[in-house]
N, C-alpha and C positions, 0 to 999 in steps of 0.2 A: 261256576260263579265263585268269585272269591273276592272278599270284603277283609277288611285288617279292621272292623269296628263292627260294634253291634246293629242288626235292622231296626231293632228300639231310635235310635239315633237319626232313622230316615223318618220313622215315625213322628219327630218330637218337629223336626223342620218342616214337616208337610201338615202338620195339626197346628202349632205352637207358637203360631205368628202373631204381633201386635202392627198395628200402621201408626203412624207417626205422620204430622204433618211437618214437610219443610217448602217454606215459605211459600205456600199453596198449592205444592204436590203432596197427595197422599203415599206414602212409600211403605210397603207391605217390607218389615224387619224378618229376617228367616234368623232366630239366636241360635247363638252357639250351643250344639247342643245338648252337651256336658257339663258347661257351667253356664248358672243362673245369672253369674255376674252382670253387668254393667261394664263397659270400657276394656275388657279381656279379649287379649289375641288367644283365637283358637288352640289347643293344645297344641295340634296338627301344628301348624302354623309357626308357634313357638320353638317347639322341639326341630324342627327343620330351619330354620332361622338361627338357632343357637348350633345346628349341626355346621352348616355354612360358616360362621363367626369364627370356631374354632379349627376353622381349614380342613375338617376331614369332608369337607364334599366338593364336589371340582368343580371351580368357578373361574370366570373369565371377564372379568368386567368391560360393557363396550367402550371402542374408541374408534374416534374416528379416524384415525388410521389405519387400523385393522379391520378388513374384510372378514378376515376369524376370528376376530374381537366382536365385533357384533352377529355372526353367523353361527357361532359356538355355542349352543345352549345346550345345555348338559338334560339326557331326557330324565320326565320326575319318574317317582317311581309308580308304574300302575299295574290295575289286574284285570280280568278277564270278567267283565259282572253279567253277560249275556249266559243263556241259562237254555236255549234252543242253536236251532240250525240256519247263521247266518252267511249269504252268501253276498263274495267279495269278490268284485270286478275291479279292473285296469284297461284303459282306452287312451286313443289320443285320437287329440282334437284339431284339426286342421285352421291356423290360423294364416293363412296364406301364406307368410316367409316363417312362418316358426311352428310346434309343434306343441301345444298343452296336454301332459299329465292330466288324468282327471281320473279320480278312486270314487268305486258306490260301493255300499253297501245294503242289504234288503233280507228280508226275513225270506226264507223258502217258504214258505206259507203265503207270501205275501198276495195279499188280495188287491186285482186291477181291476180300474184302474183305483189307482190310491194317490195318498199325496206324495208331494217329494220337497226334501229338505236340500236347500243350496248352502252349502255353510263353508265361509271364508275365513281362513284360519289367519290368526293372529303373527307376529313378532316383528313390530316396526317400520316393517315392509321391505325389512334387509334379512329376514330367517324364515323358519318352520318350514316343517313338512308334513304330512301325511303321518309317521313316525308316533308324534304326539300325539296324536288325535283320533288315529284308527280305534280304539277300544272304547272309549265315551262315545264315537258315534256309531258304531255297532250296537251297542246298548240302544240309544236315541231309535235310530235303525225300527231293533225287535220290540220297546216299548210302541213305538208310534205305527208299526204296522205299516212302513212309508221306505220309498228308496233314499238314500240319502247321497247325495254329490257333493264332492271335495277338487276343487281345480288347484293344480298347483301353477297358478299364477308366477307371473317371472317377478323377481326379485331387483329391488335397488343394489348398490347403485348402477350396474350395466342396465338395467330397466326402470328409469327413473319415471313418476307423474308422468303423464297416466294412465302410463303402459299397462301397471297391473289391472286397473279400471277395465280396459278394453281387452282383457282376456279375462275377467269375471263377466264382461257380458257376453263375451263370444259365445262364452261356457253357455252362458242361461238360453242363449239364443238357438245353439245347439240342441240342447235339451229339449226346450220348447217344440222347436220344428220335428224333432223326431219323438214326441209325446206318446206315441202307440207303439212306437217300437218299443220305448222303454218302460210301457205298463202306465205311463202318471196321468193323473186328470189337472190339467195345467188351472184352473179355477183353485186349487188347491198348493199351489207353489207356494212355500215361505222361503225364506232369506233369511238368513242369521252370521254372525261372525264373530267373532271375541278379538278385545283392543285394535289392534292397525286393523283386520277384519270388520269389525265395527263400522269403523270407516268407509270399507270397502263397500259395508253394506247399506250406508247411508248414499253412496256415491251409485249404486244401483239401483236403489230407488227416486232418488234424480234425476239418472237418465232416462231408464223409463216411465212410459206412459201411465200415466193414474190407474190402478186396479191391474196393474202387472204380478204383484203379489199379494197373498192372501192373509198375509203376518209377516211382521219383523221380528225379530229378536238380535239383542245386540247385549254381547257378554262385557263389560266394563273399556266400552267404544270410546277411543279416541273421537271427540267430537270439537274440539277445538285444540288447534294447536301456536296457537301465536302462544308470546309471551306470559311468564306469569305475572299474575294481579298482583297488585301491589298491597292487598288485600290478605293476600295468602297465610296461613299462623296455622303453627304444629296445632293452636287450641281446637282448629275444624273435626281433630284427627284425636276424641278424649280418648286416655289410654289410663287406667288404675297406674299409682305408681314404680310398683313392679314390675310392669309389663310397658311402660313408656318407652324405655327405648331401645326393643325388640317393634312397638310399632311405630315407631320413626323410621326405624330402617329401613321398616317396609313400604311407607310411604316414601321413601327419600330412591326409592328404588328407577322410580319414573321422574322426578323432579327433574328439570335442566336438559329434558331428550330432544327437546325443539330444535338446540341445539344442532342433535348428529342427525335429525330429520332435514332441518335445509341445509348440509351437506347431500348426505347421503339419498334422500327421496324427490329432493325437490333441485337442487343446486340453486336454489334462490329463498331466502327465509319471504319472502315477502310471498312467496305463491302458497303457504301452505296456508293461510286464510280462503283459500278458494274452499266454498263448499262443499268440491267435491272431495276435499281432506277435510274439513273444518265444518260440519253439518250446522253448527253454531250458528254461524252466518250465513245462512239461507233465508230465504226471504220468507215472509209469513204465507203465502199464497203455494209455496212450494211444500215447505209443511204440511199446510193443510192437506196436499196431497198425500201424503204420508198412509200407509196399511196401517191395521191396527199395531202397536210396536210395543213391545217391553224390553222395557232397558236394566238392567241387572248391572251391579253395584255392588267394590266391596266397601270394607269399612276402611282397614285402614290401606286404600287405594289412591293414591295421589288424583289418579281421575275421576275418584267420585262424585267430588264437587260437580265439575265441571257435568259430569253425565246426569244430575239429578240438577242441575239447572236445562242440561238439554230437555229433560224430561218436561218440565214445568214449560219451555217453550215447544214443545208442539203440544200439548195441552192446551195453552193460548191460544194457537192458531187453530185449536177445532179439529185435532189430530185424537185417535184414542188412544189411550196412552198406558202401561202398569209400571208403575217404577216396585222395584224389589230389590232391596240390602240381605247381604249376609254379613250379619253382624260377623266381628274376630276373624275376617276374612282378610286376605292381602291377594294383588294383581297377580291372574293366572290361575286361578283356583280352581278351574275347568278339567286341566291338564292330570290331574290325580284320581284316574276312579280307580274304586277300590279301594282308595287308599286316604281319601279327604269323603267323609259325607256329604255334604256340601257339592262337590262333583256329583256322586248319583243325585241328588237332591234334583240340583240344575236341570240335568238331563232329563227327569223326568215331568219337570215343567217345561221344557220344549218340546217333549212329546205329549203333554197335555193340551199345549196350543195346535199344535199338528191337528191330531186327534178332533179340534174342535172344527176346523175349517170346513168337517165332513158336511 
């Protein structure tokens, strides 16, 4: 195990919370947890922010020209926080004319049957990989006692809407039908995915049948992507004046993607309102169907708006619902264990909802 911060610091997020109500969502605040302040981008946050600014970290801003302009994500930097013996598989999954990548992970201890985590990774739906992700959800993994599955769904633009949709449920469907093989007790199945994932994860629980999964979790979900509101003001986004605009930046990081989405995901701007990219506009009855869900939120995330009005509508509709902010947080905040607390933090409340489904 290896941490670049104090366990004090997981301590203070996992005790230290205030809720706040926005506009009739209760939202459970996780603060920074080094400073007290008000309006403060995380140190973390800051110092990697101002490393990028002044060009010593390798960046590639997307376009929609470049395939490797959007494909290029430089990995963050992470660490190993599992602290037993976790065991790591690779399989492929027969989709009739093509073949899906699909990584688990699971404690060698692991007690069957247990639950099992589907977790659909994040980046637009034109990047990631397995890469990013393996070491947070190994952790996830040995905290939760659960196998954990990662499909590496195919990628826009050669697999545009709603290709990647239909090899996330391949995946789930695989899994399902071969439940004994791979140890799980399918009454215990959650779903989770972070930003375009997010998505992904509201798009399977649409497709399937009501009580398909046992919890949702969605790490700062892309939930609507039309246009922005005309409404929109850096003021959504308070920042102390020191630190304003390091969090513009970070907000401004997602601003305008709609944009290289109906290119690149959709080749029509007018379909990324469908639901099953845009959970926003689903209908209330659909909702309602909805697993218990928490939606996680950062601060200064272009999407949080949006994800804490999602929040507030399947609340409406009779959904259960936890919305949770990491305060001095910016989009991606997942991708750092070890090295952002806020990462273990996360993890450990996905493994806490696991954990409950028993």
């Amino acid at each position: 195990m290896s941490r670049e911060y104090t366990s004090d610091l997981i301590d203070v997020l996992q005790n230290d919370c205030r809720r706040v109500n926005v506009d009739g969502l209760e939202v459970v605040v996780k603060p920074v947890p080094d400073d007290e302040r008000e309006g403060v981008v995380d140190p973390r946050v800051f110092a990697s922010a101002q490393k990028t600014a002044a060009g010593t970290a390798a960046s590639m801003p997307p376009s929609l020209t470049s395939l490797l302009g959007m494909r290029r994500r430089p990995l963050k930097a992470d660490n190993d926080l599992v602290s037993s013996d976790i065991v790591f598989n690779e399989f492929l999954v027969d989709a009739d004319d093509h073949l899906i990548n699909v990584y688990t992970w699971e404690p060698a201890t692991r007690t069957r049957p247990s639950a099992v985590l589907f977790y659909l990774h994040g980046g637009g739906f034109t990047s990631g990989d397995v890469t990013q992700y393996r070491r947070a959800l190994a952790y996830i993994a040995e905290q939760a006692d659960a196998l954990v599955v990662f499909p590496e769904y195919r990628l826009s633009p050669e697999a545009r809407f709603p290709l990647a949709i239909e090899d996330c449920l391949t995946c789930i469907r695989h899994i399902s039908s071969h439940a004994g093989e791979y140890g799980i007790d399918l009454a215990r199945l959650v779903v989770a995915g972070d930003s375009a994932g997010g998505s992904l994860t509201n798009a399977c629980i649409l497709e399937l049948p009501k009580g398909a999964f046992a919890a949702a979790v969605e790490l700062y979900p892309l939930t609507d992507a039309g246009s922005e509101s005309e409404s929109w003001s850096y003021d959504r986004y308070f920042a102390i004046p020191e630190h304003a605009e390091v969090a513009r930046g970070r907000v401004d990081r997602l601003r305008g993607s709609q944009d290289m989405l109906g290119v690149m995901y959709t080749a029509d701007a007018d379909k990324l309102l469908d639901p099953k990219i845009s959970a926003m506009y689903a209908t209330t009855e659909q909702l309602a169907a909805f697993p218990p869900t928490t939606v996680v939120s950062a601060e200064y995330d272009y999407l949080r708006i949006q994800d804490e009005q999602f929040a507030k509508k399947l609340q409406d509709a009779g959904a259960t619902v936890t919305a949770i902010r990491y305060a001095g947080c910016d989009h991606g905040f997942f991708e750092w264990p070890g090295v952002r607390p806020q990462t273990e933090d996360v993890a450990l409340e996905i493994a806490k909802i696991i954990r409950a489904t028993a």
